[in-house]
C-alpha distance (Angstrom), angle and dihedral (degrees) to the residues before:
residue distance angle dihedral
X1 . . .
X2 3.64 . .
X3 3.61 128.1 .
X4 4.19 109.6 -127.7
X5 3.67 109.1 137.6
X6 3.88 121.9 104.0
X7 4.19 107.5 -84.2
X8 3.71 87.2 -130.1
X9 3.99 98.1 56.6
X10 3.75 94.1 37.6
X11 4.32 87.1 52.0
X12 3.79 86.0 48.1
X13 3.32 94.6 50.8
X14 4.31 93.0 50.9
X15 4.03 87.6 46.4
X16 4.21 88.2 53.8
X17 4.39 87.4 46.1
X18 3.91 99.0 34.6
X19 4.20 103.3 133.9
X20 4.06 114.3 -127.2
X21 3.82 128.9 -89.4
X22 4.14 82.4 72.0
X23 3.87 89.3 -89.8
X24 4.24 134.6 127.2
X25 3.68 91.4 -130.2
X26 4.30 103.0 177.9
X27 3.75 111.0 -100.7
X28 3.92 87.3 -172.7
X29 3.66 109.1 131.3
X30 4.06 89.5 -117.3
X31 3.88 124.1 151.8
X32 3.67 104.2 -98.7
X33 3.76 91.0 -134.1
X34 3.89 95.7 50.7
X35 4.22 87.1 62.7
X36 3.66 89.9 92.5
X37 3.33 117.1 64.0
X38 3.76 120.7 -170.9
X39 3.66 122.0 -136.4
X40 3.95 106.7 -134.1
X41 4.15 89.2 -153.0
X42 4.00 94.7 154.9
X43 3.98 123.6 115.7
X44 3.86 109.7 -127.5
X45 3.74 123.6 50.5
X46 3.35 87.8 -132.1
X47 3.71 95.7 60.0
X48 3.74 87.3 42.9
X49 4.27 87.9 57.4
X50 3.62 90.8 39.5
X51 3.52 88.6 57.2
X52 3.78 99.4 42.4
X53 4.02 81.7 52.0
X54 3.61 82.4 58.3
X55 3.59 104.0 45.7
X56 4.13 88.4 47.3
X57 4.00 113.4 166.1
X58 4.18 87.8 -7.0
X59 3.63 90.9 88.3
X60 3.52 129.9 38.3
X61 4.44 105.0 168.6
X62 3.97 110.4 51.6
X63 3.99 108.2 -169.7
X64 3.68 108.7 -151.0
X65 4.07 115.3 -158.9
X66 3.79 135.3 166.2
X67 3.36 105.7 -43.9
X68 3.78 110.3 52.0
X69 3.67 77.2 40.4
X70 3.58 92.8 62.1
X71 3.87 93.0 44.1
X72 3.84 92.8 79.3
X73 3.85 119.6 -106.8
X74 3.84 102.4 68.3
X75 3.74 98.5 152.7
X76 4.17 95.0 34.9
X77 3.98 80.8 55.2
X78 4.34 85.9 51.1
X79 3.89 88.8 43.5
X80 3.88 93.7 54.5
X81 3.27 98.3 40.0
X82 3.76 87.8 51.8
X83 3.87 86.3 52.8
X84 3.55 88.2 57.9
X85 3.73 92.0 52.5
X86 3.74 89.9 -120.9
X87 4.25 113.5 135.9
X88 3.52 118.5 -130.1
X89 3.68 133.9 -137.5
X90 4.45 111.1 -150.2
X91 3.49 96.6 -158.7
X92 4.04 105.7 174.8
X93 3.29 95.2 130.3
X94 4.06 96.4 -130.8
X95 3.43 106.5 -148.9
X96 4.35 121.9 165.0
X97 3.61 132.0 95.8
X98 3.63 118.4 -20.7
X99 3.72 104.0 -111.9
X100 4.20 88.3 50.6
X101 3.81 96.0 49.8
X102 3.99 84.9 49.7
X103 3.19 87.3 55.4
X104 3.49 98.3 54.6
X105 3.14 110.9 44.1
X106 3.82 86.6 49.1
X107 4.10 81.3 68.8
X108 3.54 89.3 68.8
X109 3.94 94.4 55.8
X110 4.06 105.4 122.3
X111 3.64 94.4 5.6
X112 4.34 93.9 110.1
X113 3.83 91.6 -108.3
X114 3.66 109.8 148.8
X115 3.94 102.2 -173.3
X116 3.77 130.1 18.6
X117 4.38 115.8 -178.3
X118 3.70 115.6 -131.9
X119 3.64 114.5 -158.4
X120 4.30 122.4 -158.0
X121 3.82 156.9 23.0
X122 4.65 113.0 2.7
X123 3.92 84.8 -96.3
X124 3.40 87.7 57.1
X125 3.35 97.6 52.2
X126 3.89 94.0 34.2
X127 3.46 80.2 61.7
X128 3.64 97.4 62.8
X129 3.56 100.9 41.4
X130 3.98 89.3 53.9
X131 3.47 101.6 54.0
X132 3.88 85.0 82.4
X133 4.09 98.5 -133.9
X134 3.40 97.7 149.4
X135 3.60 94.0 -127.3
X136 4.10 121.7 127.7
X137 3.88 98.9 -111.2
X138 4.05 117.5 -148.2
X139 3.42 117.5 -167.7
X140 4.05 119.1 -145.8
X141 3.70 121.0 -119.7
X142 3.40 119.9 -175.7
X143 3.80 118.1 -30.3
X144 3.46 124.3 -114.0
X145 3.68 94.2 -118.8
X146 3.14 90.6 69.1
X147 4.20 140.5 81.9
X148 3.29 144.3 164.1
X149 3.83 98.9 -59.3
X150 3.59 91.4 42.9
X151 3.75 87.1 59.5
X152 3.86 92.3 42.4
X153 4.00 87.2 57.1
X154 4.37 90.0 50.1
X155 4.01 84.0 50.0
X156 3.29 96.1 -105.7
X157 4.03 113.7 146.7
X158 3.38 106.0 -169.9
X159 4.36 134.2 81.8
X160 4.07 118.0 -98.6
X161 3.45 102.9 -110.8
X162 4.25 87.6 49.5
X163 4.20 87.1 53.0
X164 3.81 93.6 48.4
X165 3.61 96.1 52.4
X166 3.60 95.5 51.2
X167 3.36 90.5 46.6
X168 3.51 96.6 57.9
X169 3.57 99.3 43.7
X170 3.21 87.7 66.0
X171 3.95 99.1 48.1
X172 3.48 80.2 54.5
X173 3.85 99.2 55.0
X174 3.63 85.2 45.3
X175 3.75 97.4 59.0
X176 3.90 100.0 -109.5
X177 4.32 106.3 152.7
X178 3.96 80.3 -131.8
X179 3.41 156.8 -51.3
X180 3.90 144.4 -83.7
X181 3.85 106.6 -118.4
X182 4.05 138.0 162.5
X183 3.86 105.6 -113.9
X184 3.93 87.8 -121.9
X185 3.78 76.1 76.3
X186 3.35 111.2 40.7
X187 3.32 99.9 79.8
X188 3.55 95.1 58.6
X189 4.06 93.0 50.7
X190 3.95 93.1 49.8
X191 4.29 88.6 52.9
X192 3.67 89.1 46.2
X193 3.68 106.5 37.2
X194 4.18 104.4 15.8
X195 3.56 132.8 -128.9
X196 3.90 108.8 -66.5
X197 4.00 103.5 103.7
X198 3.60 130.7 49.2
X199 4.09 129.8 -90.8
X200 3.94 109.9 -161.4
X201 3.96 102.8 -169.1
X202 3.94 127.5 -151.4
X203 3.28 131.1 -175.2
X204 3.66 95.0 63.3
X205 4.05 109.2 167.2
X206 3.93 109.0 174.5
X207 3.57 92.3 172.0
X208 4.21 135.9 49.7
X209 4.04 101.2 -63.6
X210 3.66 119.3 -116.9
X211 3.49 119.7 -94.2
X212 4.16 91.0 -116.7
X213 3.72 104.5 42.9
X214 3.57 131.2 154.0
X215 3.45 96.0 -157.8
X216 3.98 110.1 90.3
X217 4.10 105.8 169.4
X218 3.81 105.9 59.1
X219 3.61 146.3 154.2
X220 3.44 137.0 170.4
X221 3.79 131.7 -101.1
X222 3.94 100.6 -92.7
X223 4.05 92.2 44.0
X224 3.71 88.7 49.6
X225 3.77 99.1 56.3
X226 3.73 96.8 39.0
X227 3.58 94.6 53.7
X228 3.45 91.1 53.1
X229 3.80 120.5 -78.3
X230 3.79 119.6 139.8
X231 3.68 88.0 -165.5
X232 3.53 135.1 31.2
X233 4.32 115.0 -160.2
X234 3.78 120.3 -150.8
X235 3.57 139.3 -176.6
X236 3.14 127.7 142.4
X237 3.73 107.3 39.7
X238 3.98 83.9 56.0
X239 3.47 96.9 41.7
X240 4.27 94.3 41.6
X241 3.56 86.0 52.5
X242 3.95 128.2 121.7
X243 3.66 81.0 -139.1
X244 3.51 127.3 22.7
X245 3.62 114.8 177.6
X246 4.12 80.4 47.7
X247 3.87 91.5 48.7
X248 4.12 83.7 47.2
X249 3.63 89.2 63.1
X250 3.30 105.0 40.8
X251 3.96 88.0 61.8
X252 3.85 93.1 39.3
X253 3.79 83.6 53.2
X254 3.93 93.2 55.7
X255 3.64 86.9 49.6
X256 3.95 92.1 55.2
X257 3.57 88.7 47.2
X258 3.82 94.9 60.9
X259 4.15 94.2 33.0
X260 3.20 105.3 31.9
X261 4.01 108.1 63.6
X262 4.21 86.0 43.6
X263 4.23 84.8 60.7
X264 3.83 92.3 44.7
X265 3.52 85.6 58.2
């Protein structure tokens, strides 16, 4: 998928197709049980199996990042998951000169990833797309640890919601398939730009937030999707819990809940 069409026609056609209840509930024709994607943030690939063995048919999408990634055995961790038919979600944000980001995310070509984040400038990103991997790249926004004085202190002089939407404008223009956004956002980038590319949301907290959190721009599963995410990412709140695989469903079951009566019909 590659995004091509004027911003204007494609938001035009979303406004004519949004569902009732005044929300942009995805009409993508995604596997209800592949919306949640679990963030894999542990440090051991053997705590990162042990896990998966725990989650079992809970969680389909595992997003791997930095730190597992660090532990040694990045692409043995892609091959097994792939052996256990799960999909899997690279998500180390490559971000350098063009020509060395195309290069590596052309090293994930035929490896089963199914997104990889792309952080910069267009040429960046260009860069990315063209390398012709086959994967769905999603370019990053602005993370959800950050707000407005965060962006004050990286010289930034402009509000959150302002940043993200240029940002993924241009992703957009640069044929990215989407782009990593909070779901206090996403609302705002499906009115202005429509419904035809992907928004993968983190910062998912379904429960009361811890007191030290380093997540700042939240929401909770049910706000997320109906203002527009595809796909919601969660970690900690799964991974914190007393019981996972329980914890797993219970979000998987909110999901259903707001997906599954809209298929049905």
């Amino acid at each position: 998928m590659r995004v091509t069409q004027n911003v204007d026609s494609k938001a035009s056609f979303w406004e004519n197709s949004r569902v009732s209840h005044n929300d942009y509930l995805s009409e993508k024709l995604i596997p209800v049980r592949e919306r949640l994607i679990f963030a894999l943030d542990v440090p051991t690939v053997d705590e990162a199996k042990a896990l998966v063995e725990t989650l079992g048919e809970s969680v389909v999408f595992y997003k791997l990042g930095l730190q597992i990634f660090m532990a040694g055995g990045y692409y043995e961790l892609i091959d097994w998951l792939n052996s256990l038919q799960k999909k899997v979600f690279v998500d180390l944000k490559f971000f350098d000169v063009p020509e060395t980001v195309k290069s590596a995310v052309a090293q994930l070509k035929g490896r089963g990833v199914t997104f990889v984040t792309v952080h910069g400038n267009e040429g960046i990103l260009r860069a990315a797309v063209e390398c012709g991997s086959g994967l769905k790249i999603l370019a990053v926004t602005v993370l959800t640890s950050l707000d407005r004085g965060d962006l004050n202190d990286l010289g930034f002089d402009c509000n959150v919601a302002d940043l993200v939407l240029s940002r993924a404008r241009r992703a957009l223009d640069g044929g990215c398939d989407g782009v990593i956004s909070s779901g206090l956002e996403a609302e705002r980038l499906r009115t202005e730009l429509g419904d035809r590319f992907l928004i993968v949301s983190p910062g998912i907290r379904p429960v009361d937030n811890d007191v030290v959190d380093d997540q700042k721009r939240t929401v909770d599963v049910e706000e997320a999707f109906r203002k527009g995410a595809d796909y919601i990412v969660v970690g900690r709140p799964i991974r914190k819990a007393q019981d996972p695989k329980a914890k797993a469903e219970e979000i998987q079951g909110r999901i259903a809940s707001l997906f599954e009566p809209k298929v049905q019909t």
